[in-house]
C-alpha positions in Angstrom: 153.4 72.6 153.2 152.4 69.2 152.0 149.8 66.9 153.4 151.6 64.1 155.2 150.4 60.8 156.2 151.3 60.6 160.1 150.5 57.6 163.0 148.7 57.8 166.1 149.4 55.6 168.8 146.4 55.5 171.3 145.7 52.7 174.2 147.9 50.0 172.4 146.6 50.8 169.1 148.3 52.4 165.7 146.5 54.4 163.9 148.0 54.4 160.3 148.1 56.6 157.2 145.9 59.2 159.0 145.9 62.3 156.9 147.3 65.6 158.2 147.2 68.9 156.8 149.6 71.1 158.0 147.6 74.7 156.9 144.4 73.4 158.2 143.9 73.6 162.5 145.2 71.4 165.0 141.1 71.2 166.0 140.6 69.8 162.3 143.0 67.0 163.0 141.5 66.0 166.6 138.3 65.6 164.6 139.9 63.0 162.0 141.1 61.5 165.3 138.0 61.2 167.1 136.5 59.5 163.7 139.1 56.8 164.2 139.2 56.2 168.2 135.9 56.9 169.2 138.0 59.8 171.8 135.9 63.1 171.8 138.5 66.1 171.0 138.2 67.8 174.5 139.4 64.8 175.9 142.7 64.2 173.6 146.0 64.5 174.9 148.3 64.4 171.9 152.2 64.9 172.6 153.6 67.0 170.7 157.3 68.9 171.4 156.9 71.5 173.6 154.0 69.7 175.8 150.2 69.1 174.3 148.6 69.8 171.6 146.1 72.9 171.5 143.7 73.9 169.3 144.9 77.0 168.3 148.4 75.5 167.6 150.2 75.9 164.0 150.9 72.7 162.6 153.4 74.5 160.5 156.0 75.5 163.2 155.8 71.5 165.0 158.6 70.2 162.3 156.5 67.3 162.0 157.8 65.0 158.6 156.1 62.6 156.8 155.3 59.4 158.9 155.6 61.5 162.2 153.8 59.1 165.1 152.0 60.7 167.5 151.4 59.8 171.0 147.6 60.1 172.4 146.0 59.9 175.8 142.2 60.2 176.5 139.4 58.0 177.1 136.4 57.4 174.7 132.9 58.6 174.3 130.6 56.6 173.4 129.9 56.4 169.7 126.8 57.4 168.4 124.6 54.5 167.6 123.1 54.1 163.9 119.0 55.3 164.0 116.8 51.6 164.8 115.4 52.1 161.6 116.7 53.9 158.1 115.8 57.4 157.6 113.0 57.6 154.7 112.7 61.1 152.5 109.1 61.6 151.9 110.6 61.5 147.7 111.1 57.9 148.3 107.9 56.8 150.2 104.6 55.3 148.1 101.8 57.4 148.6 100.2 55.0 151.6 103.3 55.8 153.6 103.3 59.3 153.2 99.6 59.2 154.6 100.6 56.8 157.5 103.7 59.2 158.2 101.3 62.8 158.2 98.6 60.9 159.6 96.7 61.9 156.5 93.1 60.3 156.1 92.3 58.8 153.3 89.5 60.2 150.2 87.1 59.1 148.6 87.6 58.0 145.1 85.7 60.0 142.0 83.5 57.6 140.3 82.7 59.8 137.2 81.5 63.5 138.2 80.7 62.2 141.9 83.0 65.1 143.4 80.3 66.8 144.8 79.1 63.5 146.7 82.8 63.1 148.1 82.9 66.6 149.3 79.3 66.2 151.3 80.5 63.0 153.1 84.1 64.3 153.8 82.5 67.7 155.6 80.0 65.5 157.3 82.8 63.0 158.6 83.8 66.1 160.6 80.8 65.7 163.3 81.9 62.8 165.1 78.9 62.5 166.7 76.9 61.7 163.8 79.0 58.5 163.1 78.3 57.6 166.7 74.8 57.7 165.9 75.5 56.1 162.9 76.9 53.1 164.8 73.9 52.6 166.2 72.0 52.2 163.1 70.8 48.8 162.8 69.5 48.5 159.7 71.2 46.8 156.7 71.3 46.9 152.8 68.9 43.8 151.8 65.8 46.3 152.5 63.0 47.4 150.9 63.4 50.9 152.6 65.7 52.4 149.8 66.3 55.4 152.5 67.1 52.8 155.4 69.7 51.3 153.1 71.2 54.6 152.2 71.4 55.0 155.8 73.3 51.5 156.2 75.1 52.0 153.3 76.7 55.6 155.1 77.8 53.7 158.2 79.3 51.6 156.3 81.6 53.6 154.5 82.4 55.5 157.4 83.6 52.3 159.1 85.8 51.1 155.6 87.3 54.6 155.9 88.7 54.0 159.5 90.4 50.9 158.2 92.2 52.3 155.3 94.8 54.9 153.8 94.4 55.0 150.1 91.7 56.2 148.0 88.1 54.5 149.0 85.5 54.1 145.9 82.1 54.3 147.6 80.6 51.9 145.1 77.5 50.9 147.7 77.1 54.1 148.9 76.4 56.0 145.5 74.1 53.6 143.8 72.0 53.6 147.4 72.1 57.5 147.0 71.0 56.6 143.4 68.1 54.5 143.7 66.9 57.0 146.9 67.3 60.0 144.5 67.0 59.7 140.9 67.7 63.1 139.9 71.8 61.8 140.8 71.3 59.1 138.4 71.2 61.7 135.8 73.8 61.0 132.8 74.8 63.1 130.2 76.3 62.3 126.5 78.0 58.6 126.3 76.4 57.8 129.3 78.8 60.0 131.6 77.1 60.7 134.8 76.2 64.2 135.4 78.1 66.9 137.9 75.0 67.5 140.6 75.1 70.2 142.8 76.6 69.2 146.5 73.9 71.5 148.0 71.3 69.2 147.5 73.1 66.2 148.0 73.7 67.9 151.6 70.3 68.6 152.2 68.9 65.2 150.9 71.5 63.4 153.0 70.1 65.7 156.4 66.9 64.6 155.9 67.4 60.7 155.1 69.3 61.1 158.4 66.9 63.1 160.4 64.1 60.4 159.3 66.2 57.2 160.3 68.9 57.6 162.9 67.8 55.9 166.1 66.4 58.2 168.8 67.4 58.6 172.4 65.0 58.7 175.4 63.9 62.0 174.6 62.8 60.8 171.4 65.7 63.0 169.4 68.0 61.9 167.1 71.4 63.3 166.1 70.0 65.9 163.7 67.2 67.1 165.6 69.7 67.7 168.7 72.7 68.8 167.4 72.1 70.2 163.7 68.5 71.0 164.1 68.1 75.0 165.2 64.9 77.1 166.0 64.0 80.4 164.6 61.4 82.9 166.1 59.9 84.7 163.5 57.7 88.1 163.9 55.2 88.9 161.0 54.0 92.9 160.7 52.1 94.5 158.0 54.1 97.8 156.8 50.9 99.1 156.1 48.6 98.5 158.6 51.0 98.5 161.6 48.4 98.8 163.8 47.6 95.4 162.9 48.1 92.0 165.3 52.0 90.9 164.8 51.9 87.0 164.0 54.7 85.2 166.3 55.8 81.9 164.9 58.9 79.6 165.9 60.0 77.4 162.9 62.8 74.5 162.9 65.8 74.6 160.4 68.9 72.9 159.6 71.2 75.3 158.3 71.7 79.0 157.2 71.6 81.0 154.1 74.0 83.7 153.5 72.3 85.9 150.1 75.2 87.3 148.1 72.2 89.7 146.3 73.3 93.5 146.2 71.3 94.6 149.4 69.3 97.9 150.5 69.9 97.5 153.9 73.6 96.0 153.9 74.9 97.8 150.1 77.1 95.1 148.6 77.4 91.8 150.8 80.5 91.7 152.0 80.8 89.6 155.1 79.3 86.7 156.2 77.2 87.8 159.0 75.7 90.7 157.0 74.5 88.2 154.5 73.2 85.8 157.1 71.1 89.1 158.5 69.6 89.8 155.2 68.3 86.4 154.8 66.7 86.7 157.8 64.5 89.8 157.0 62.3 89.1 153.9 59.8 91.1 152.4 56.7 89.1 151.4 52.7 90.1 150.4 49.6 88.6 151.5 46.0 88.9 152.4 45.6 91.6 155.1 42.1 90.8 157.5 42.6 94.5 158.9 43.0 96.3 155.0 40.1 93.4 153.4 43.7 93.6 150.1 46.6 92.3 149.5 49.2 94.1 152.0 52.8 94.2 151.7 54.3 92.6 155.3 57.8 92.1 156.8 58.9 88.9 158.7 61.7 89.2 161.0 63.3 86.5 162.0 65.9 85.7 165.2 67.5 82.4 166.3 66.1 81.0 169.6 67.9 77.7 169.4 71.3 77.7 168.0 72.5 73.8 167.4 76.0 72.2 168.3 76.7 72.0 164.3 75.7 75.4 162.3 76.0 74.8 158.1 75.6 78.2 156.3 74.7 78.2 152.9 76.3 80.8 151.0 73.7 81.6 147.9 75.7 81.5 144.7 73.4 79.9 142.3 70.7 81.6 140.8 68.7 80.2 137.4 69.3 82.3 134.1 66.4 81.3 132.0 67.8 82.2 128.7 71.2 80.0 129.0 68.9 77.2 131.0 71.8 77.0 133.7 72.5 77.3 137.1 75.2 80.4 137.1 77.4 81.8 139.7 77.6 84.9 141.9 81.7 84.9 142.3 81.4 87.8 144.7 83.9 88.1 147.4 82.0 87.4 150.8 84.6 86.7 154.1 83.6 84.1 156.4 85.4 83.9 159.6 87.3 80.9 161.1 85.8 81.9 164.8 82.4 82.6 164.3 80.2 85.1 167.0 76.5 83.9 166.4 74.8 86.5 169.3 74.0 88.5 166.5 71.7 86.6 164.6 69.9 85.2 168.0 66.7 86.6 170.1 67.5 89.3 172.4 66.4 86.2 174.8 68.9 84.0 173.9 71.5 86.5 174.0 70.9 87.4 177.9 71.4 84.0 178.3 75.0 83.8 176.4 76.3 87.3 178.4 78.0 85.5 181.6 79.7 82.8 179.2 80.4 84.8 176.5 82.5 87.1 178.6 84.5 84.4 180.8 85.4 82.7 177.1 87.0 86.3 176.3 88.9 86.1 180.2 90.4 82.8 179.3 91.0 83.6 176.1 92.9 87.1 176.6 94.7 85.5 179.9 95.8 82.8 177.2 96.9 84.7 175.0 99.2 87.4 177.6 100.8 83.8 178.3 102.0 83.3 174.9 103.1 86.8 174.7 104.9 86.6 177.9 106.4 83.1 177.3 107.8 84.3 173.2 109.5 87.6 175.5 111.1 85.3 178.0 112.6 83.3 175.4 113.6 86.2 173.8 115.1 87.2 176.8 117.2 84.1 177.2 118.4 83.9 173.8 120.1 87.7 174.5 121.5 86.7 177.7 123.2 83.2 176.1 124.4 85.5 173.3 126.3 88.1 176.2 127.2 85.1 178.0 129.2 83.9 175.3 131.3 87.1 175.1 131.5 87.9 178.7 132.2 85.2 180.8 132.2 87.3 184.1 128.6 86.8 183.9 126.9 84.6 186.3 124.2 82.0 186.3 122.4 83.8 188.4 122.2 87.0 186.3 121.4 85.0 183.0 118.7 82.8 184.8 114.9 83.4 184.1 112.0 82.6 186.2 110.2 79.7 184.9 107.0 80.5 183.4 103.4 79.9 185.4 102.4 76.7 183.3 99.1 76.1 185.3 96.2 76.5 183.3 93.1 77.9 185.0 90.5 75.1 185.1 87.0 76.8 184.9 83.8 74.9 186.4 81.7 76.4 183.4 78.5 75.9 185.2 79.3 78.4 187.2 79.0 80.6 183.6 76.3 78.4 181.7 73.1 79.3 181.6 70.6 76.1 183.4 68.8 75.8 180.3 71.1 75.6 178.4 73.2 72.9 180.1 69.9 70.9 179.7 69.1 71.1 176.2 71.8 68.2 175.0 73.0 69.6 171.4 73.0 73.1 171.7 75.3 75.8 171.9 75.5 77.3 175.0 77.5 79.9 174.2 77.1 81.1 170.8 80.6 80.9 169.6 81.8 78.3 167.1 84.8 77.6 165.4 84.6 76.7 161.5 85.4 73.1 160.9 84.9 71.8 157.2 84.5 73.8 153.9 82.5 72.5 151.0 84.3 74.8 147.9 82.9 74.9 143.8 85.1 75.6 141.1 83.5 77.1 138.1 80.9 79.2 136.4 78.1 77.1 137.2 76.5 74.5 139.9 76.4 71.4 137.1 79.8 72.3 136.1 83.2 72.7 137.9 84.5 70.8 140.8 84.0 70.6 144.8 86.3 70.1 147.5 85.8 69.9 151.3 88.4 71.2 153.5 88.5 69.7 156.7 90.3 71.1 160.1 92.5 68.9 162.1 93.3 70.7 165.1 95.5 74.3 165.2 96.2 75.8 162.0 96.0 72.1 160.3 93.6 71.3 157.8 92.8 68.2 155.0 91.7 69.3 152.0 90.0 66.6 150.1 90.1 66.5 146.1 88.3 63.4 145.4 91.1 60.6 146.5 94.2 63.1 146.7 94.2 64.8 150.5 97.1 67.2 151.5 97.6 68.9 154.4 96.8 72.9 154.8 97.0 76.1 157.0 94.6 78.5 158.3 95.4 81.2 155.8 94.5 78.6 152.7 91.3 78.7 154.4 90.7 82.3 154.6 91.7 82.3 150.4 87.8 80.6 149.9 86.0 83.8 150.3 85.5 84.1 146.5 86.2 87.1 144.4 87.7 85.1 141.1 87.9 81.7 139.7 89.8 80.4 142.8 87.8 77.7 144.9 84.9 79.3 146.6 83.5 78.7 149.6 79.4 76.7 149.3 78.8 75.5 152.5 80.8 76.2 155.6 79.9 74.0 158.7 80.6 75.8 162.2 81.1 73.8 165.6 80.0 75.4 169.2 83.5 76.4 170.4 85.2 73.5 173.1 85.3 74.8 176.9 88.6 73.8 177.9 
């Protein structure tokens, strides 16, 4: 039949010209209705011959002609109110909002080959307490002290980038890094500045900072108590084992993972293996027992394990006939929860046992939560589904139990080993979680680019290409283990694991 324009006459009101479609439902129609009166369709009355309109009804067999007026009880809902502000598609916002809106932090800007510079101070910015300590710093930039104004110039550009979104160009910053370290003042042909390698400019940075950030009452500062580790080290001559073992206990700052093709390990394949090998060097000197040159093996053991744990992974090596710095692409898998006991003193790791196994308590009870929470919910979706079809169903059949929400609150003293709690900066545990990534792209260290890749919180991360920052997953993480031409993982920095 044809569409006819009909009336509805509703609370003193008309209605006019309302279209009806005869072939379409009766439910249709109560929805143009409810457009117009502001009367939800469960609530309309609409006389019709015969008695009131239902749902189900066939507009075909009412008789109804064109101009037919309807007669409508009900009482109205009330209308839904128009959002406070205007919806905005991520399309239509400027760059700045999109950062406000994700809660994106803002980059550094590339001043002309500076990438590796912006990837150091990004994966630093993850250790919050080093911009505390920075904070505290009360030198400025009118020195003589080229380091001390290096210093200044850091907590300064840590403070700009908590005040803005965009792209920062850390102007001050790079000529103080400059002027404290010529060999980044290095420029190429037309003047261009030269890529440097973001190693260095790590390790240069560690020890500006381990020099001249204020120290606390114990006569510490930030790196020598929370990136600062101890090693104990055991020298024995292979031939002369009868000879005195030498015992030594030597400070570092970070880890080396060697990516070499190793006798004890095979092909390096995994983080800790390469971490192990590194530890266990081969090395000749002067024997008093043989009156000769003896060949001697130093094994060495973590004793001190810091809050912050950068591992190096070894790409680089020098090929003398190119004059360049190439690259060992080798896949080598680092993990994003990292187990340190292995590396550490049999010492140390009687002192982790108690905590190490009450982590792995929480942690599995945590996890049997989730599982039991996804199977309730499961659980519930079935039961509305059967609900639906069979209405003899009670609530009390479909209702679930609610779930045990309390989380157990652990006094992890009770765990912790005295020590331990003691020495401020440490890990008491020896588990970390990973929480920046300094990557290179290319063939070579003075080539290619780096990025640092920075967690947020759960299966979030930053990753920050100069001035352009977008947000990530875990599993874009777990694509830096090398292998190819893909970003590769440099430097990974590691965090002691938070005790809830």
């Amino acid at each position: 039949m044809p569409k006819l324009n009909v009336t509805v006459k509703w609370s003193g009101k008309k209605f006019e010209n309302l279209e009806l479609d005869t072939d379409e439902s009766a439910e249709l129609f109560k929805s143009q209705i409810y457009s117009q009166t502001g009367v939800p369709p469960d609530r309309q009355k609409i006389m019709v011959k015969g008695g009131i309109l239902k749902d189900d009804a066939d507009l075909n067999k009412l008789g109804l002609k064109d101009g037919h007026s309807f007669m409508m009880m009900g009482t109205a809902g009330e209308l839904p109110k128009p959002p406070p502000k205007p919806v905005q598609f991520l399309e239509d916002m400027t760059d700045a909002e999109v950062a406000e809106a994700l809660d994106i932090p803002p980059g550094l800007e590339n001043l002309g080959n500076t990438c590796y510079m912006n990837a150091t101070l990004q994966c630093m910015r993850a250790m919050p307490e080093l911009q505390t300590s920075l904070e505290k710093y009360q030198g400025g930039l009118n020195g003589v002290d080229n380091r001390g104004n290096l210093v200044a110039s850091l907590r300064d550009l840590f403070v700009n980038l908590d005040k803005v979104s965009d792209g920062f160009p850390p102007l001050v910053f790079w000529q103080m890094l400059r002027q404290s370290f010529p060999q980044f003042s290095q420029t190429g042909q037309g003047g261009v500045p030269m890529q440097q390698d973001a190693e260095e400019c790590w390790s240069e940075l560690v020890s500006v900072l381990k020099a001249k950030l204020p120290k606390d009452e114990s006569e510490r500062n930030f790196i020598e108590r929370y990136m600062t580790g101890e090693f104990q080290s055991v020298t024995t001559c292979d031939e002369a084992p009868e000879e005195d073992k030498t015992v030594s206990v030597d400070a570092f700052n970070k880890l080396s993972c060697h990516i070499s093709i190793s006798k004890l390990w095979g092909g390096i394949n995994f983080m800790i293996n390469g971490i192990l090998e590194s530890l266990n060097e081969e090395l000749e000197k002067t024997s008093p027992t043989l009156n000769r040159t003896a060949k001697y093996t130093r094994k060495s053991r973590v004793s001190r394990l810091p809050q912050y744990l950068p591992i190096q992974f070894v790409r680089f090596f020098w090929k003398p006939q190119e004059q360049v710095k190439a690259k060992i692409l080798r896949k080598v898998k680092f993990p994003l929860e990292f187990d340190a006991t292995e590396i550490c003193t049999p010492e140390l790791q009687n002192k982790f046992t108690k905590a190490k196994l009450k982590i792995k308590q929480v942690e599995d009870k945590k996890i049997a939560k989730e599982r039991d929470e996804k199977r309730r919910k499961m659980n519930n979706d079935i039961s509305s589904a059967s609900s639906s079809t069979t209405p003899k169903t009670t609530p009390a059949e479909t209702k679930s139990e609610p779930m045990d929400t309390d989380e157990e609150k652990v006094d992890w003293t009770e765990y912790l080993d005295p020590e331990l709690i003691k020495d401020i900066g440490c890990n008491p545990t020896g588990q970390y979680e990973l929480a920046a990534v300094l990557t290179h792209v290319g063939r070579s260290a003075d080539s290619g680019h780096y990025i640092a890749w920075v967690k947020k919180g759960p299966n979030e991360w930053h990753k920050f290409d100069d001035d352009k920052v977008s947000v990530l997953q875990d599993a874009d993480i777990e694509r830096l283990d090398g292998g190819g031409d893909w970003h590769t993982a440099y430097i990974v920095l590691y965090k002691a694991k938070k005790l809830d």
